[in-house]
C-alpha positions as CSV (number, residue, x, y, z in Angstrom):
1,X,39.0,98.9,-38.6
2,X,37.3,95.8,-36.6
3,X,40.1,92.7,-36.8
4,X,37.6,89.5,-37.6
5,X,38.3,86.0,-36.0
6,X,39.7,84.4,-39.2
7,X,40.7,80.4,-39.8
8,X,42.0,79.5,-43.3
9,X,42.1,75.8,-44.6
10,X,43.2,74.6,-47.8
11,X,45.7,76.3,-50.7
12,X,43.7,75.9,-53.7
13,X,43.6,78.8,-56.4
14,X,40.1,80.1,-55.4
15,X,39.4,82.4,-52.6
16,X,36.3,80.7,-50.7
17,X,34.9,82.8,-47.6
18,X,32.6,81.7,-45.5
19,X,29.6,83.6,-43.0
20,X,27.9,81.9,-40.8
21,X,24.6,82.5,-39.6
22,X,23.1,83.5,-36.2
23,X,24.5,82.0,-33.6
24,X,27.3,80.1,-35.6
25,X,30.8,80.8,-35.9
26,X,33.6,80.6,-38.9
27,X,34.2,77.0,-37.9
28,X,30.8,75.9,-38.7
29,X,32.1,75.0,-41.7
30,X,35.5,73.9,-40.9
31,X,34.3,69.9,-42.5
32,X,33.2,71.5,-45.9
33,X,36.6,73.6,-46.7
34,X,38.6,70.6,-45.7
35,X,36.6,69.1,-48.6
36,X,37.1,71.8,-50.9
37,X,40.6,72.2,-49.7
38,X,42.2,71.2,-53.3
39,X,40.4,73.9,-55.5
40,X,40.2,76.5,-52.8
41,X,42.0,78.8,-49.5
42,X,39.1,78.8,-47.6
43,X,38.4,81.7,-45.1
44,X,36.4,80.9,-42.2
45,X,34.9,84.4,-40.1
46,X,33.7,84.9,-36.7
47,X,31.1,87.7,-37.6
48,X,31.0,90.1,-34.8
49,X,29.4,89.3,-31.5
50,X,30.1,86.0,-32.9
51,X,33.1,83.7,-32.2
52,X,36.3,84.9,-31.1
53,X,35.8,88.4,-32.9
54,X,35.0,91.8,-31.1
55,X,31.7,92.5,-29.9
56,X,29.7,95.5,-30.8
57,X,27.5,98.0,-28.9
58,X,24.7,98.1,-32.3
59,X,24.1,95.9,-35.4
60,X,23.0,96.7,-38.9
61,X,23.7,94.8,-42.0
62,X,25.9,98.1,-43.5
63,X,28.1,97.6,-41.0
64,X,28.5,93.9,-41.1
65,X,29.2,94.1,-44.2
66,X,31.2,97.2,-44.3
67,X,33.7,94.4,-41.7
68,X,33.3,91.9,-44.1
69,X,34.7,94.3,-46.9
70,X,37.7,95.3,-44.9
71,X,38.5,91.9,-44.5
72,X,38.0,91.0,-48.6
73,X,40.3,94.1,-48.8
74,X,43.2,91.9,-47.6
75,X,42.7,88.8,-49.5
76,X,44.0,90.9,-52.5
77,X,41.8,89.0,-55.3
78,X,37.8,88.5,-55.6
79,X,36.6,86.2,-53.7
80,X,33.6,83.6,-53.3
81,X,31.6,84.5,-50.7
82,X,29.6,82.2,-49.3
83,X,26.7,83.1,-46.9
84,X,24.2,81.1,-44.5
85,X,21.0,82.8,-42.8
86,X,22.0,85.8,-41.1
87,X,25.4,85.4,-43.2
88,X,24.0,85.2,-46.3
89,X,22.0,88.8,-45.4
90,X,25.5,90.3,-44.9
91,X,27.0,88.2,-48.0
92,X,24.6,89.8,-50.2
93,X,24.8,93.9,-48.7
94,X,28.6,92.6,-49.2
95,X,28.4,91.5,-53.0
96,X,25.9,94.8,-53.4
97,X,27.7,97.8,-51.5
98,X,31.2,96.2,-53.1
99,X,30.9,94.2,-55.9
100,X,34.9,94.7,-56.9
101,X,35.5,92.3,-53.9
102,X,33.4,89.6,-54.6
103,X,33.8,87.8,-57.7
104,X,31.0,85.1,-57.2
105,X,28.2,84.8,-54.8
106,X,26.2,81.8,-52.7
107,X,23.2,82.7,-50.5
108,X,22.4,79.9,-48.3
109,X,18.8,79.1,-47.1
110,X,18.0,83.0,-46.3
111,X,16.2,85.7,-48.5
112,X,16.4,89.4,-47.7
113,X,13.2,90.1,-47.3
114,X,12.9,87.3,-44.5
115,X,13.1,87.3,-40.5
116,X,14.1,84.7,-38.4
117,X,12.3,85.6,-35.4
118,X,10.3,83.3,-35.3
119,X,12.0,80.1,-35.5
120,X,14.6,81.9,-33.3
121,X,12.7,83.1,-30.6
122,X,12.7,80.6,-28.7
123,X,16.2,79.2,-29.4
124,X,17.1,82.7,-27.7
125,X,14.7,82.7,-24.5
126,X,16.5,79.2,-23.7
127,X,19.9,79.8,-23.8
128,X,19.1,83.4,-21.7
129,X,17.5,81.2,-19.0
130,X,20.0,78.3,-18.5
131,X,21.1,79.2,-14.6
132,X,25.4,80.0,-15.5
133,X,26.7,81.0,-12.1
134,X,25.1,78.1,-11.1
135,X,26.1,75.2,-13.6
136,X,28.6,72.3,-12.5
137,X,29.8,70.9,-15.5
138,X,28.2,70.9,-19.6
139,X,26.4,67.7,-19.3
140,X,23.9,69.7,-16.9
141,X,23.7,72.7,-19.5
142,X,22.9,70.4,-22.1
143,X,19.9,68.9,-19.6
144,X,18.9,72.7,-18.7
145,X,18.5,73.0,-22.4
146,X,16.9,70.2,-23.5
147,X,12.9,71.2,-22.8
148,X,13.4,74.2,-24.5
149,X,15.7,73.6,-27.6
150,X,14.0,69.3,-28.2
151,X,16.9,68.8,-31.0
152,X,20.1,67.2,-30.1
153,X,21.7,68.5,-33.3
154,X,20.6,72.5,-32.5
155,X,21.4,71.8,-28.9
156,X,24.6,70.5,-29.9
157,X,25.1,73.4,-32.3
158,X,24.3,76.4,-30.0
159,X,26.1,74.8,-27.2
160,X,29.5,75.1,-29.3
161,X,29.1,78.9,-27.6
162,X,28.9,78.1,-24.4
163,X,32.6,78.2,-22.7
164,X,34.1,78.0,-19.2
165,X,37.4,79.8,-18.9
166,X,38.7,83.1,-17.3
167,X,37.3,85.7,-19.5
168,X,38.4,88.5,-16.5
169,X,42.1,87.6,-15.9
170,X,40.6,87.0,-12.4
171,X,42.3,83.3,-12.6
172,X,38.7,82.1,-12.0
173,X,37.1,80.1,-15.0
174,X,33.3,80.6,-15.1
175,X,30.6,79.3,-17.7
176,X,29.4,82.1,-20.2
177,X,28.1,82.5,-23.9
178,X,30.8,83.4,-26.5
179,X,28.4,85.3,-28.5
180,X,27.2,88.8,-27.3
181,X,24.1,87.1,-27.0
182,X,22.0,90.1,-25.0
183,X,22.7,92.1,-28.2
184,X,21.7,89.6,-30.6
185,X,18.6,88.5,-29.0
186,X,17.5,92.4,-29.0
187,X,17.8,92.6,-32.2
188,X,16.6,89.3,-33.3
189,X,13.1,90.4,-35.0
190,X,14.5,93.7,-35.7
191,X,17.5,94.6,-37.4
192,X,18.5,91.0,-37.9
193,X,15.1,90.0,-39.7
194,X,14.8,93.6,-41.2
195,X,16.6,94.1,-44.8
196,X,17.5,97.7,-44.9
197,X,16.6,99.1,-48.8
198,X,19.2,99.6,-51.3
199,X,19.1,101.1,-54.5
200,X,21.6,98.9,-56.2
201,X,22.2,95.4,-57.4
202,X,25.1,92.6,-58.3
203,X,25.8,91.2,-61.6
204,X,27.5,88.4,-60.7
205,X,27.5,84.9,-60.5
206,X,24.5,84.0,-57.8
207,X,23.6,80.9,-56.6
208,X,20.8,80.8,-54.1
209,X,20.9,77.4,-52.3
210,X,17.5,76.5,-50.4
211,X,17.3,73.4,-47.6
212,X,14.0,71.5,-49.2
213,X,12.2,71.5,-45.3
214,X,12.8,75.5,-44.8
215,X,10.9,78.0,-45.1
216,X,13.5,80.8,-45.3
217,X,13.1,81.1,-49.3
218,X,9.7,81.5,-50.4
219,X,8.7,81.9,-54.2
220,X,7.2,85.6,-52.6
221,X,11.0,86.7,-52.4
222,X,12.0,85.5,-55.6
223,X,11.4,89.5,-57.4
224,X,13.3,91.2,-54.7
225,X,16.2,88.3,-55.0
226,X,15.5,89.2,-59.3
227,X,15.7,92.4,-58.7
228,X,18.8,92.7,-57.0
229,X,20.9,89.6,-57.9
230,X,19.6,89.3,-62.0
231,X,21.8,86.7,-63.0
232,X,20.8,83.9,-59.9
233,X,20.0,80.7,-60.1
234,X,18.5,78.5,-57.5
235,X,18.7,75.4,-56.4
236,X,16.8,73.1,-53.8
237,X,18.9,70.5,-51.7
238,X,16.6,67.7,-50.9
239,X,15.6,66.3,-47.7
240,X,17.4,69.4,-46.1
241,X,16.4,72.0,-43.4
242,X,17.9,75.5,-42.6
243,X,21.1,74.4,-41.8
244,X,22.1,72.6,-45.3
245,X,25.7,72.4,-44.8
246,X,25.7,70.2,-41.9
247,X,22.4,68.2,-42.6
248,X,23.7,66.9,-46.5
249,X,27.2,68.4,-46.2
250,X,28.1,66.0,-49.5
251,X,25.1,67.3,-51.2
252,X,25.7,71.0,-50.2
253,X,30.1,70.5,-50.9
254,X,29.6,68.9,-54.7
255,X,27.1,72.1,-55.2
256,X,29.8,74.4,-54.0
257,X,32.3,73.0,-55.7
258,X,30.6,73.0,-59.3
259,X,30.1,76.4,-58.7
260,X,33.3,77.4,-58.2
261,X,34.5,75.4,-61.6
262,X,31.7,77.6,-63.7
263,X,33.6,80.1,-65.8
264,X,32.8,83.7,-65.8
């Protein structure tokens, strides 16, 4: 059994878990469960190679979600699982390969039949050039990274993996990425962008969520998301790109919440 990096915030009656996306980690969303922390125990997950959880030597979306389940396993009730981009790929194998675990679903600003690659690529050709043996201090990193990753707010974002500490026991701190990010930038347009077939499909609550500015669900997915989620509905958050929790985080936390108040 893989242990996940786990954070939990609130005590409401509703079991909300959150999977971040690419790159991201549980606390991502640490802002929006404090906002839902009256109607909800919020669980926040460092995927693997993500985070503070373990690192992997493969990746597939089986066995993603196949961690996520043994973590649902423990929470002893159904739960809410809410997923973003890469996230939302393993929230919906999740909701599919073990529906008994999840009682309602959100997908958020992915589709399965979508890659990132892309959009991505070059996110991940940055970050594997910035110079870390020979970086003083983060205020340089951030420079490094600035002609190839323009946007303060993804800079900002992808920079929350960047750490300096002893990760050896040597009792020498040196600058590294959290993520296993040689691993994830292999599979990038490959396993992470692939959605591996499945002959099987969820009939619970779905709510897809799509950032008005993104690409990542086109009206070409909607049979496949029909297909396998029957009972979804989706909805648009205006003026909003891929990462719709932090770019209209009141827009994206009253959607949650009304669908967490929705009865059966």
């Amino acid at each position: 059994m893989m242990s996940l990096h786990t954070t939990t915030i609130g005590d409401g009656p509703a079991q909300l878990v959150f999977l971040h996306g690419i790159f991201g980690q549980g606390k991502n969303f640490t802002s929006i469960a404090k906002q839902l922390a009256d109607v909800a125990t919020c669980t926040l997950v460092d995927l693997p190679n993500h985070g503070r959880s373990p690192w992997t030597d493969e990746l597939s979306y089986p066995t993603l979600a196949a961690s996520v389940a043994e973590l649902l396993e423990t929470i002893g009730s159904p739960v809410c699982l809410v997923g973003h981009s890469m996230g939302g790929k393993v929230a919906m194998r999740t909701a599919l390969e073990h529906p008994e675990l999840v009682e309602r679903l959100m997908v958020v600003d992915i589709s399965p039949s979508v890659g990132l690659g892309t959009n991505f690529g070059p996110l991940v050709q940055a970050m594997q050039s910035l110079p870390l043996a020979d970086l003083t201090n983060r205020k340089q990193a951030d420079e490094l990274l600035r002609e190839g990753i323009p946007s303060d707010t993804v800079r900002g974002f992808l920079m929350q993996n960047l750490r300096h500490e002893d990760v050896d026991g040597s009792g020498t701190r040196r600058w590294h990425w959290q993520m296993n990010l040689d691993l994830l930038a292999r599979e990038l347009e490959g396993t992470i962008s692939d959605w591996p077939a499945i002959d099987a499909h969820y009939d619970g609550r779905v709510l897809w969520v799509a950032g008005e500015k993104s690409p990542y669900v086109r009206q070409d997915a909607y049979q496949t998301m029909r297909e396998l989620f029957p009972r979804y509905v989706l909805v648009t958050i205006k003026d909003a790109g891929h990462w719709v929790h932090s770019e209209q985080p009141a827009a994206f936390t009253s959607t949650l919440r009304s669908f967490l108040a929705l009865e059966g």
